[in-house]
N, C-alpha and C positions, 0 to 999 in steps of 0.2 A: 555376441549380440551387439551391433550397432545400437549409438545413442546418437542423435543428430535433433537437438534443440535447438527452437524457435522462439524469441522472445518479442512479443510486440510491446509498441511504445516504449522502447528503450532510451527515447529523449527524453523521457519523466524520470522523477525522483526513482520511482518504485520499480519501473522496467531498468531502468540502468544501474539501479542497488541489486538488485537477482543477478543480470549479467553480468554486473561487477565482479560480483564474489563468485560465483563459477569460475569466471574466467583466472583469477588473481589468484585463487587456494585449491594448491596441489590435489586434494581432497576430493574434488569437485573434478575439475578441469583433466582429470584422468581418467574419469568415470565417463566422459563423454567424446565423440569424434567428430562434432560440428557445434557450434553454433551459430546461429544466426540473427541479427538484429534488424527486426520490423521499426521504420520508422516513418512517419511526415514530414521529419526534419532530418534531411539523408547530410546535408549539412551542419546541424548542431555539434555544438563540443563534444558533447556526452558521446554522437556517433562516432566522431572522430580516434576521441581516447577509448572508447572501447575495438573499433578498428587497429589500431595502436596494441593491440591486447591479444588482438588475433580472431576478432570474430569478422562477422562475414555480415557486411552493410546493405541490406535489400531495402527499397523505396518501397511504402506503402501506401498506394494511390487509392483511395476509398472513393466507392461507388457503382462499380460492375463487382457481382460475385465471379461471371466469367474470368474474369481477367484476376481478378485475386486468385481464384483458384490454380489458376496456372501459375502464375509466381509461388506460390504455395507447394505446388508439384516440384516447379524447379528448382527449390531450395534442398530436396529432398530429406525434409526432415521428417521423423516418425512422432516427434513429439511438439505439443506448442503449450506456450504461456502465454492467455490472453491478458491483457492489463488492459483494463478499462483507461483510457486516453483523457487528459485534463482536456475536453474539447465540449463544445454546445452538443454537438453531435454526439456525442458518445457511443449510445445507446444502437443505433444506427450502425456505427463501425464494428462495435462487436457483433450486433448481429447479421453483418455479412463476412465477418471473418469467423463465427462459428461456421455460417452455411458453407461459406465455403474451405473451412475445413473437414464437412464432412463429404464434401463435394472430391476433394483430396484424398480423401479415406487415412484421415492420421489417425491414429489410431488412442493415441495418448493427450488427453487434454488436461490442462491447472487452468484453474481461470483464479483471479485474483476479484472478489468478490470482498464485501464490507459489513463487518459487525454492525450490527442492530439495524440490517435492512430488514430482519423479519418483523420488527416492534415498526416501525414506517408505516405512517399514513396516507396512501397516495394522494389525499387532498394537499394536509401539511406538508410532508417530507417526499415530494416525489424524485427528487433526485436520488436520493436513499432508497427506495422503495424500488425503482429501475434497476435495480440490483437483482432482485426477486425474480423480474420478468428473465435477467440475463443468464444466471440460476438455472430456470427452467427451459432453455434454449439448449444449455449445455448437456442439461440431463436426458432432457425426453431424446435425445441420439442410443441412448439406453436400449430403447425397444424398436427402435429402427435398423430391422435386418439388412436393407441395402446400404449400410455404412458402417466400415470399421470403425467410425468415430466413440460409435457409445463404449469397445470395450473396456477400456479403463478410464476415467475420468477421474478428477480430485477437483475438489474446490474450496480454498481458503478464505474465511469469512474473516479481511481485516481489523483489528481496533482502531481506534481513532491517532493516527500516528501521533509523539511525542513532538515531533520534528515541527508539526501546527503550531505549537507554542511558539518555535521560533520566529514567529510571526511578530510578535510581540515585543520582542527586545530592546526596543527603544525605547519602549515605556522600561522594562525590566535595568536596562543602563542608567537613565536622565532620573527616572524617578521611583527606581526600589520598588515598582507596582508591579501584580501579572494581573491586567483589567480581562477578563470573559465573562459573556452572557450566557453564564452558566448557573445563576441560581443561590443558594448558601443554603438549600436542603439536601442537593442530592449528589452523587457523585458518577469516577465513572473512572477507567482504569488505560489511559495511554499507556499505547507500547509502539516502543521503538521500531524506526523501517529496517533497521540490519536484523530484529529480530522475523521480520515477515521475510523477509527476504534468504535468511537461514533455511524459516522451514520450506518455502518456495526451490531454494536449491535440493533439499534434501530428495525431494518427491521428482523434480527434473530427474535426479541423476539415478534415482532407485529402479531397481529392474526387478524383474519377476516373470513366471511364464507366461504371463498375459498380458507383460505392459510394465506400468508401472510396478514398484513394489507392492508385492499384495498386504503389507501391512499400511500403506498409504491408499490403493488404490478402493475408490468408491467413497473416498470418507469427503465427511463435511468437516473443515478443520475450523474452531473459532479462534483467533490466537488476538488476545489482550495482554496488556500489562500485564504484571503480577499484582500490582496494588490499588485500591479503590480509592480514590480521591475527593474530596472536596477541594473548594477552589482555595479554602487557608490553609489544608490538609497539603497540597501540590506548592501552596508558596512558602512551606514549610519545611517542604524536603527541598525545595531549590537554595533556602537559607543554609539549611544545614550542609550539602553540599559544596558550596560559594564560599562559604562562610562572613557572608553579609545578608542584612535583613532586605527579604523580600515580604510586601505583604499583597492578601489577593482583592482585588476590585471588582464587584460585579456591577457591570457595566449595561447598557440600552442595547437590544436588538440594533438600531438604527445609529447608536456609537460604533458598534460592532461591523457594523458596513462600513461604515466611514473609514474605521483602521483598517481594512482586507483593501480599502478600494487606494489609500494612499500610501500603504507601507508594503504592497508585494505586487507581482505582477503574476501572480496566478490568473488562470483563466476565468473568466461571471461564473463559469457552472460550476466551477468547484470553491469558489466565493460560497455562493447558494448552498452549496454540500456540506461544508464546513456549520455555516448558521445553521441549519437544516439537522446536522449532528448536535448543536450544542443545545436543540428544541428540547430532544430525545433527552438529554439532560436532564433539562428544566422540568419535565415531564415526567421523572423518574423510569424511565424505560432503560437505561444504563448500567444499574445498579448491583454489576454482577462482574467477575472475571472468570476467565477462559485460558487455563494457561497448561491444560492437561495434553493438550495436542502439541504446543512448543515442547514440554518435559520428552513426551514417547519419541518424536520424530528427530528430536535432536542430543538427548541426552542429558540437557544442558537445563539452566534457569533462568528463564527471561531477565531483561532488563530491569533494574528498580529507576524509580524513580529519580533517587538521586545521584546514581550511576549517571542517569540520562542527561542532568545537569552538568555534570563534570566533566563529561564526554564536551560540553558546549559553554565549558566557564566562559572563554573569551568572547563568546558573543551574547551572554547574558546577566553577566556579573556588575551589581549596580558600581556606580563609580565611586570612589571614596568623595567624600563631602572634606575640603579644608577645617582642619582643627585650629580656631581660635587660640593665641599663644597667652598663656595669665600670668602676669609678673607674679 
């Protein structure tokens, strides 16, 4: 039984950590006979060194289902990973690369979907909440006899990655602070993108007679942290990690902007997604982990928290302060 994987938005963090680790661990990369990488940016690094790796670089031009569908066809893969794209558009592109991949009739779809879009307000949090709509795109192919699409489906409900924090770092170097507009009631449980991306590969490369692994196939996966945080709680484990004093800041919605808009070059919409998660927070709708689906699908125990830190000492470790000399 052929495996022939599809990854879209493999210029992003999260498409390019899936195909990474496929392509790079025996494990994986044996278990498959193709992959292929979806991109807007057929030029980025990311496509380059995964090119370099051995995958196979298709341009994705959004806006005709026709014409997706056919490049879809010609890639001939049986399975896709759709990744929601750091884009205004988002919403839009995946829902013409679900249509047209049922238009394709793949038969095997993961969508990379995001914890706490079910608690989303579509007034407050409609970036989050978009989530839902795309959710239901993927599923109702279920009871739609003229497409292979519905028969195996999986979809991964991500945590608020770990890796957001790194946003922050310049405060966390210059001045031993982690500032987030996150509260000091409520908490909320960051997990790591190699751990999404683990169980992401896992369900790609699994097989069964219908598709996916039937022990994957049809589930809704949540995968968080292992641990529930507060904002002194998380500057806490980054101390103890580092082993220098971090402490946590909670800072103004409209500081909160000001840092996303001058310390990264992520895209407005996933600015917005970001604040839009940290509401969810403030709001106690976070207030839970999910780490039963990482255990079954991988064996394994998610990332801790100060594992997470360590993994990233040199870009977040405050700087030693000069010690005054005393006769």
């Amino acid at each position: 039984m052929t495996r022939n994987v599809c990854i879209s938005a493999i210029d992003g963090h999260t498409g390019f950590a899936i195909a990474e680790l496929i392509l790079k661990h025996r494990d994986f990369s044996r278990k498959i006979d193709l992959l292929v990488g979806l991109t807007m940016k057929p030029d980025s690094e990311q496509a380059k060194e995964l090119k370099e790796m051995g995958a196979t670089i298709v341009s994705h031009v959004p806006g005709r289902i026709r014409v997706m569908t056919k490049t879809l066809k010609e890639t001939g893969c049986d399975t896709i990973c759709i990744v929601p794209p750091a884009h205004k558009n988002k919403f839009d592109i995946c829902e013409e690369l679900v249509a047209a991949a049922k238009k394709a009739n793949i038969p095997n779809v993961l969508l990379i979907s995001s914890a706490g879009c079910d608690y989303a307000d579509p007034r407050r949090q409609p970036r989050l909440r978009e989530f839902i709509d795309l959710e239901a795109l993927v599923l109702e192919a279920k009871g739609d006899a003229s497409t292979a699409t519905g028969t195996s489906p999986c979809i991964i409900r991500a945590g608020f990655y770990a890796e957001n924090l790194l946003l922050y770092a310049p405060q966390a170097k210059e001045e031993g602070v982690l500032p987030l507009p996150i509260g000091s009631n409520h908490k909320f449980a960051p997990t790591a993108l190699g751990d999404v991306a683990q169980v992401a590969a896992h369900v790609l490369i699994g097989k069964g007679k219908h598709g996916l692994d039937d022990r994957h196939r049809g589930q809704m996966m949540v995968v968080t942290g292992p641990m529930l945080c507060a904002g002194k709680e998380l500057a806490s484990a980054a101390s103890k990690a580092l082993q220098a004093e971090l402490t946590f800041e909670d800072i103004s919605v409209a500081e909160a902007k000001k840092v996303l808009k001058t310390q990264s070059d992520i895209d407005e919409s996933e600015q917005q997604y970001l604040l839009e998660y940290y509401s969810l927070v403030r709001e106690g709708k976070t207030n839970y982990i999910s780490t039963t689906a990482f255990h079954d699908v991988t064996g394994h125990h998610p990332t801790e928290p100060d594992e997470f830190f360590k993994m990233y000492e040199a870009e977040v470790r405050p700087a030693k302060k000069a010690k005054k000399e005393h006769k």
